[in-house]
C-alpha positions as CSV (number, residue, x, y, z in Angstrom):
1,X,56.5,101.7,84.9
2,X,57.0,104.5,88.4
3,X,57.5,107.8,87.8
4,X,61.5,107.1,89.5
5,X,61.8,104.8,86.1
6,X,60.4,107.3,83.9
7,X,62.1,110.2,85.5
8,X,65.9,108.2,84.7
9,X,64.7,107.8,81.3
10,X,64.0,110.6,80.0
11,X,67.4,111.9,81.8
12,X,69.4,109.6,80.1
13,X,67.5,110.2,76.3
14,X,67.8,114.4,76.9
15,X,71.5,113.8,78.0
16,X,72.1,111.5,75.3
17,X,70.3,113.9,72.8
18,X,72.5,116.8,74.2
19,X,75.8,114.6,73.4
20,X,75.3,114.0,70.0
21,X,74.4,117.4,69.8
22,X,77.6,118.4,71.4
23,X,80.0,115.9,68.9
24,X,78.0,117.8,65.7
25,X,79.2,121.0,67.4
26,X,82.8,119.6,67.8
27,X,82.6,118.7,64.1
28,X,81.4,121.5,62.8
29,X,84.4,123.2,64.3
30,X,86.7,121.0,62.9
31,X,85.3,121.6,59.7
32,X,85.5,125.2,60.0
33,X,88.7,125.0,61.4
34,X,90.0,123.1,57.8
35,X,87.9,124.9,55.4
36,X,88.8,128.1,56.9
37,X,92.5,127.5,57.0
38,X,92.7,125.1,53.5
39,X,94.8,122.3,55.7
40,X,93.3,118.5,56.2
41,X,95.8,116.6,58.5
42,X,93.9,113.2,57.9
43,X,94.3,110.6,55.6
44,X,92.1,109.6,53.1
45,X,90.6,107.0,54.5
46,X,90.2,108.2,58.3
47,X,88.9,111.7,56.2
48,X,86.2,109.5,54.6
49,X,85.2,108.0,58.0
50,X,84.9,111.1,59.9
51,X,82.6,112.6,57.3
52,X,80.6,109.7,57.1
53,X,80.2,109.9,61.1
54,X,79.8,113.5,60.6
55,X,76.6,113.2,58.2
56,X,75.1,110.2,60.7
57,X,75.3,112.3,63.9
58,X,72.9,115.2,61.9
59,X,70.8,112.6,60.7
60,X,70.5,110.9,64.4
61,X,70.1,115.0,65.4
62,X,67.6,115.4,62.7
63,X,65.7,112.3,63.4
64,X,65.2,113.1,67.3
65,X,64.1,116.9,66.4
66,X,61.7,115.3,63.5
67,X,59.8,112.9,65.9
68,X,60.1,115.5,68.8
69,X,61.4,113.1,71.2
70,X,63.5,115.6,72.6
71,X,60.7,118.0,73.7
72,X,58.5,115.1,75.0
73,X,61.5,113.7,77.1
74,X,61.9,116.5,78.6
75,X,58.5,117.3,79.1
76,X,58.5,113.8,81.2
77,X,61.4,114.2,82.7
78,X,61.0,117.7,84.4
79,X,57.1,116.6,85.3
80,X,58.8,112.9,87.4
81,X,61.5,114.9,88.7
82,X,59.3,117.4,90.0
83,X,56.9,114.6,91.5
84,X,59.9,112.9,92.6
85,X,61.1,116.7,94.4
86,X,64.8,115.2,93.4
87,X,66.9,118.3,92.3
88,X,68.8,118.7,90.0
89,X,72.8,118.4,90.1
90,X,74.5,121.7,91.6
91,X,77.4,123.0,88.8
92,X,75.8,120.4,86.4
93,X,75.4,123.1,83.6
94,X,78.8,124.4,84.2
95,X,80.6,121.2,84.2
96,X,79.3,120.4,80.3
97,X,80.1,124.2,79.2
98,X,83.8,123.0,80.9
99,X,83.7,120.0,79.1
100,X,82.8,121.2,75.8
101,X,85.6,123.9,75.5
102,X,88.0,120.9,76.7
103,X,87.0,118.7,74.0
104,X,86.9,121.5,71.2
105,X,90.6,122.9,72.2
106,X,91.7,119.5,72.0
107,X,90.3,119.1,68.8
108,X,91.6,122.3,67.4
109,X,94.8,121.1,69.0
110,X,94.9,118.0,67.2
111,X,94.1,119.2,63.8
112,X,96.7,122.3,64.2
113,X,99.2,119.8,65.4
114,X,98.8,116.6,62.7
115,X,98.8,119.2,60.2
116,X,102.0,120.9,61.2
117,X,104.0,117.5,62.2
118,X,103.0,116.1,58.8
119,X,104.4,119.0,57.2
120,X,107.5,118.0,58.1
121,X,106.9,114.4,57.6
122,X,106.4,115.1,54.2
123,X,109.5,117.4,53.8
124,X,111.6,115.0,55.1
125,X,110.2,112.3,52.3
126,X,110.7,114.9,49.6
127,X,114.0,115.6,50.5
128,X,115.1,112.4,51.0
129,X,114.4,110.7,47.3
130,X,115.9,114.2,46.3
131,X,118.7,113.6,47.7
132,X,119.1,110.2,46.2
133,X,118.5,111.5,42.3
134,X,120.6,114.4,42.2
135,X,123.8,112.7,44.2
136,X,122.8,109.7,41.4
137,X,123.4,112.5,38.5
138,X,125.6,114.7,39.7
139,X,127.0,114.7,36.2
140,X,123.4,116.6,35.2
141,X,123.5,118.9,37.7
142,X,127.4,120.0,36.6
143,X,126.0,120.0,33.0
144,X,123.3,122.7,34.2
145,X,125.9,124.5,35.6
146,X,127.9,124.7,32.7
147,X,124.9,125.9,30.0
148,X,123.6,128.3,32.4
149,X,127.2,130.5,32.1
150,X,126.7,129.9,28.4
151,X,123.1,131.2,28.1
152,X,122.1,130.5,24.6
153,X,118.8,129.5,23.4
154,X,119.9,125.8,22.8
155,X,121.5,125.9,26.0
156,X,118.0,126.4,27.6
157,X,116.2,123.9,26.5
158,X,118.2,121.0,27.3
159,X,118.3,122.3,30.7
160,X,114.2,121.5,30.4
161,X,114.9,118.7,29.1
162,X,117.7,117.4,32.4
163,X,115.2,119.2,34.2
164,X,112.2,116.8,33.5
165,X,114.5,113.6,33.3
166,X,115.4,114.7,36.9
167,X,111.6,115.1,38.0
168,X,110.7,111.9,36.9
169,X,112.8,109.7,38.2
170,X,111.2,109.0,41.9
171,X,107.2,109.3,41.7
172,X,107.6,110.9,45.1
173,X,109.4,113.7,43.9
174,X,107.0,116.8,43.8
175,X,107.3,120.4,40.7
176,X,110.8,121.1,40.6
177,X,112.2,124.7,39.3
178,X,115.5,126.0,38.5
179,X,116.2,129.4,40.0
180,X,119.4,130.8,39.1
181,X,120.8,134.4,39.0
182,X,121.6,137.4,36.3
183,X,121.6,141.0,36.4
184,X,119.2,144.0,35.2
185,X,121.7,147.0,35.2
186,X,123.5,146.8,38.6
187,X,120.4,145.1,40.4
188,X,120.1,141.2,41.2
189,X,117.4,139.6,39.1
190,X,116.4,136.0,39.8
191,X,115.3,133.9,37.1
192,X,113.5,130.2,36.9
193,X,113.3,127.2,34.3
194,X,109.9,125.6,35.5
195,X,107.3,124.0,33.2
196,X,107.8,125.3,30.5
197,X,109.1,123.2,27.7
198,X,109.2,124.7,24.2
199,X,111.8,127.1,23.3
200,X,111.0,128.5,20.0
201,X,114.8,127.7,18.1
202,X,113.9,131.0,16.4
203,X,114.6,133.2,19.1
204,X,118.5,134.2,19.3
205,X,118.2,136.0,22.8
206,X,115.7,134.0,24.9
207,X,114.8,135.4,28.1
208,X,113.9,133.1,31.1
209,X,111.1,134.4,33.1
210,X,111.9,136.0,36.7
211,X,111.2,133.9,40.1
212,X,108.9,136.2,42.3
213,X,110.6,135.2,45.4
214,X,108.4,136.0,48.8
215,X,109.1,138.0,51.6
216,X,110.3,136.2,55.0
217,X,109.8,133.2,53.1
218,X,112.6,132.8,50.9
219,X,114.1,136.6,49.4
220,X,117.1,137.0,51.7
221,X,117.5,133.2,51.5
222,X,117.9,132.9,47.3
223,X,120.1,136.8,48.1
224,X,122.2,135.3,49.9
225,X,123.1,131.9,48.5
226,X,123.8,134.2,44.9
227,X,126.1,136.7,46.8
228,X,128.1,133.8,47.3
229,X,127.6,133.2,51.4
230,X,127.1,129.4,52.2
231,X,123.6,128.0,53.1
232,X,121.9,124.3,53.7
233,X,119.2,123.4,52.4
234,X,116.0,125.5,52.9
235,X,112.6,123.6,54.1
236,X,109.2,126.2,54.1
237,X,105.8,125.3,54.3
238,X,103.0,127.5,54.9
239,X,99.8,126.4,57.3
240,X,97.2,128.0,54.3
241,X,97.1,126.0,51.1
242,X,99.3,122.8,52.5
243,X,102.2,124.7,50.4
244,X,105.9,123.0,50.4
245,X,109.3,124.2,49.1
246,X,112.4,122.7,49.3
247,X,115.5,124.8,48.0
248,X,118.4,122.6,47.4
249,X,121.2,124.5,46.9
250,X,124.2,123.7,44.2
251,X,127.2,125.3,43.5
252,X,129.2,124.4,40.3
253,X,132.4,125.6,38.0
254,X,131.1,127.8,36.1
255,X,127.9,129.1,38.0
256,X,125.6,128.5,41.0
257,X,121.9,127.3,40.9
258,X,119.2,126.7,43.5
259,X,116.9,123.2,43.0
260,X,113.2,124.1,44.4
261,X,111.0,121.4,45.1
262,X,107.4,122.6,46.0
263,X,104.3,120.7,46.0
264,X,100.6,120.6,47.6
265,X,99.4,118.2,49.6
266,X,96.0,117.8,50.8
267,X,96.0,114.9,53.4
268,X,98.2,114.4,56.3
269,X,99.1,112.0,58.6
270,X,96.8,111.7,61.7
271,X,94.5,108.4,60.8
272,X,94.5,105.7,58.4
């Protein structure tokens, strides 16, 4: 084999070795950029497939730093190039420190932009089979209405109980809380019927516990719905924790209640 052979070799292996070095780099951020920020915008199975590809290119990384291919390539290669007197590219070094910050923004891009476009994907779905069940029993939803201006103990826990019939009737449909209004003194006080099931019969003056409602998320929202201004339907999601809240709003005879629907959801909807 001349040196001109050996020379294009070991140029090709070292600029093969420094690619695969490059896409473990690329994942790497990727998986800092998800770990760091609790979001995953692919599916299941295209999650499984990239980690699989993930583990392969450090074990092909591994392998050529093991056998120290990479060091005797470019042993060769720098010895028949400088037999050869053929110099190296001008810019060449510049144009893969280029193309490496392309590929990582446009990874960072994608994952940023999946997981905020599935957000909303997901929202949509949500509200959509909401929809469906509470214009299917809007008999329910008056019935809530009426035993939340009542207020007794009794009253309370057949809410739970139209509150879980409710939840279970779409498998798509995520938690779901009633957060309805009071007073403590002459202050607001919001209050919500969650999980919670059991209400001890015993207790004559059962007290719901308060809804810890979140700045610029959804406080002057829930204020303003209770004060008795009209509002639509709320969507919020937060980047951190793949957090989703739906307030559906409802306003019947006797009193006026808000519907939240809030789930987490740790895939999205980039892949397969």
């Amino acid at each position: 084999m001349n040196l001109e052979t050996k020379a294009q070799i070991g140029r090709w292996s070292l600029t093969l070795l420094i690619l695969v070095i490059g896409l473990v780099c690329l994942g790497v951020l990727v998986v800092i950029l998800c770990a760091g920020l609790d979001i995953n915008p692919f599916r299941e199975t295209t999650s499984a497939i990239l980690g699989a590809t993930f583990v392969g290119l450090i074990g092909i990384v591994a392998a050529l730093f093991l056998l120290n291919v990479a060091t005797d390539i470019s042993m060769i290669a720098e010895a028949s190039i400088a037999g050869l007197k053929i110099e190296p590219r001008a810019g060449a070094l510049k144009k893969w420190v280029w193309g490496f910050g392309a590929a990582a923004l446009a990874l960072v891009l994608l994952v940023l932009a999946g997981t905020y476009f599935s957000r909303y994907r997901y929202l949509d779905v949500v509200q959509e089979q909401a929809n469906e069940v509470l214009k299917e029993n809007d008999n329910l939803l008056a019935e809530i209405s009426q035993r939340l201006a009542a207020g007794q103990t009794a009253d309370f826990k057949r809410i739970m109980e139209i509150r879980n019939f409710l939840l279970h009737q779409r498998t798509g449909l995520p938690n779901m809380t009633i957060i309805f209004s009071g007073k403590f003194g002459d202050k607001l006080a919001l209050y919500e019927i969650g999980n919670a099931y059991w209400v001890d019969p015993e207790m004559k003056n059962y007290q719901p516990p308060y809804f810890e409602c979140r700045r610029n998320f959804d406080c002057d929202y829930l204020k303003a719905f209770f004060a008795g201004e009209k509002v639509d339907v709320l969507k919020k999601f937060t980047i951190r924790g793949s957090q989703f809240n739906i307030y559906v709003p409802y306003t019947g005879k006797e009193t006026r209640f808000v519907l939240m629907f809030d789930s987490q959801n740790s895939y999205g909807k980039i892949g397969s």
